[in-house]
KELOBA-492739 format. One line per field, with one value per residue (C-alpha): residue number from 1; residue in three letters; z, y, x. Coordinates in pm, whole numbers. Example, Ala and Ser with C-alpha at 12.3 -4.5 7.8 and 13.67 -1.06 7.14 Angstrom:
BEGIN
resi: c(1	2)
resn: c(ALA	SER)
zz: c(780	714)
yy: c(-450	-106)
xx: c(1230	1367)
***
This chain:
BEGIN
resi: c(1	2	3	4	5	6	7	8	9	10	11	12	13	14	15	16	17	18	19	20	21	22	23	24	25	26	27	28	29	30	31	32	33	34	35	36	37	38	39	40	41	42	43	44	45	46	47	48	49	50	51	52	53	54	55	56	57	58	59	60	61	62	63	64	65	66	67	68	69	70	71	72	73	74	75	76	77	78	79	80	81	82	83	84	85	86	87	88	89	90	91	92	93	94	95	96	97	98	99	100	101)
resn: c(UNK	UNK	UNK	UNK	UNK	UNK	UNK	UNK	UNK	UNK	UNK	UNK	UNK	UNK	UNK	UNK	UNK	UNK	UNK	UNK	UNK	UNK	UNK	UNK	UNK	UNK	UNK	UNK	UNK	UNK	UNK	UNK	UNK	UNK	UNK	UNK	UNK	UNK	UNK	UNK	UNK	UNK	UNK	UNK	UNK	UNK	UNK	UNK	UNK	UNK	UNK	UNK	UNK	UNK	UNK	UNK	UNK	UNK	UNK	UNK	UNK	UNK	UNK	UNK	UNK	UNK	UNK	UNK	UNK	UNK	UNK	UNK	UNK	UNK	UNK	UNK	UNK	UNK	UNK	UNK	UNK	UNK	UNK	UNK	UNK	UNK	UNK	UNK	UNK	UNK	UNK	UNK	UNK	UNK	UNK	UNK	UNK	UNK	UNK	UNK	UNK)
zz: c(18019	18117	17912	17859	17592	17581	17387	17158	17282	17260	17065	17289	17411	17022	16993	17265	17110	16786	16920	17045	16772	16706	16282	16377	16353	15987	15934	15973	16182	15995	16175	16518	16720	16991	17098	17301	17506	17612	17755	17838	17790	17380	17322	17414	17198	16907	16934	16996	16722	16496	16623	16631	16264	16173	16331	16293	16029	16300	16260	16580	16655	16908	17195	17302	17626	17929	18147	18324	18333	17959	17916	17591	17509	17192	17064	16868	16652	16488	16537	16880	16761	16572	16862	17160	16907	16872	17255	17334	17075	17214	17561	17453	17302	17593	17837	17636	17695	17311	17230	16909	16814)
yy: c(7871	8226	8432	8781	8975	9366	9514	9812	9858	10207	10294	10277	9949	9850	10007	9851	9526	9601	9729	9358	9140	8877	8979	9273	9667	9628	9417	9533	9346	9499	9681	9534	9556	9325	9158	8814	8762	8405	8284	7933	7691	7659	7320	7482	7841	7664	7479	7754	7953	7723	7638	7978	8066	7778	7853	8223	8509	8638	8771	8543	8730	8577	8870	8915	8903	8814	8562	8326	8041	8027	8119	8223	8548	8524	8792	8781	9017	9083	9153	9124	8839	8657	8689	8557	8272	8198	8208	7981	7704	7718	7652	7378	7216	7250	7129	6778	6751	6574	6547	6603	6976)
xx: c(14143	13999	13783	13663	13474	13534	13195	13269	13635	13774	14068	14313	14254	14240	14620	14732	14628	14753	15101	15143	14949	15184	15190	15280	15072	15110	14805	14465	14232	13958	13614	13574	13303	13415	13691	13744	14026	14124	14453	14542	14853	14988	14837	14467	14498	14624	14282	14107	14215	14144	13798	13709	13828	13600	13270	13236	13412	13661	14023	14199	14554	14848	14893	15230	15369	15561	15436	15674	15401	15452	15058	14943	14697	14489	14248	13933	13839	13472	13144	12996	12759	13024	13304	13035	12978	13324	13400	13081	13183	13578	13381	13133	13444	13666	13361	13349	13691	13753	14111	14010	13912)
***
């Protein structure tokens, strides 16, 4: 998996996010102070969505797009402190290597 944080993220980066956000513009994402950015195969974002909705209050949106290794973009949305803590339990869990999330 690869990961990146963007602090305070202007505005356009946040519409271009938005414009792709797999439910669509139509849902707010809320205030959003940070965003992480981590793409990896299906089996691993599914898992990291939902490990991330469970340690921290973050909004975790599917990214659109075209990538012909079938890679998958997910976006997290929240506070900085909140989003770091998300992306640093997703990598302690994928370090152990658990099958089970």
């Amino acid at each position: 998996m690869e990961y990146r944080i963007i602090k305070s993220p202007t505005q356009g980066t946040l519409d271009i996010l938005t414009r792709r956000k797999g439910s669509g513009a139509g849902r707010e994402i809320g205030p959003v102070d940070a965003v992480g950015l981590i793409q990896g195969r299906m089996i691993e974002m599914v898992c990291a969505a939902d490990v991330a909705e469970k340690a921290v209050g973050v909004t975790v949106e599917d990214i659109r797009g075209n990538c012909p290794q079938n890679m998958i973009l997910l976006a997290i949305f929240g506070d900085t402190a909140s989003v770091e803590a998300a992306m640093d339990e997703i990598r302690r869990r994928e370090k152990e290597g658990r099958e089970e999330w």
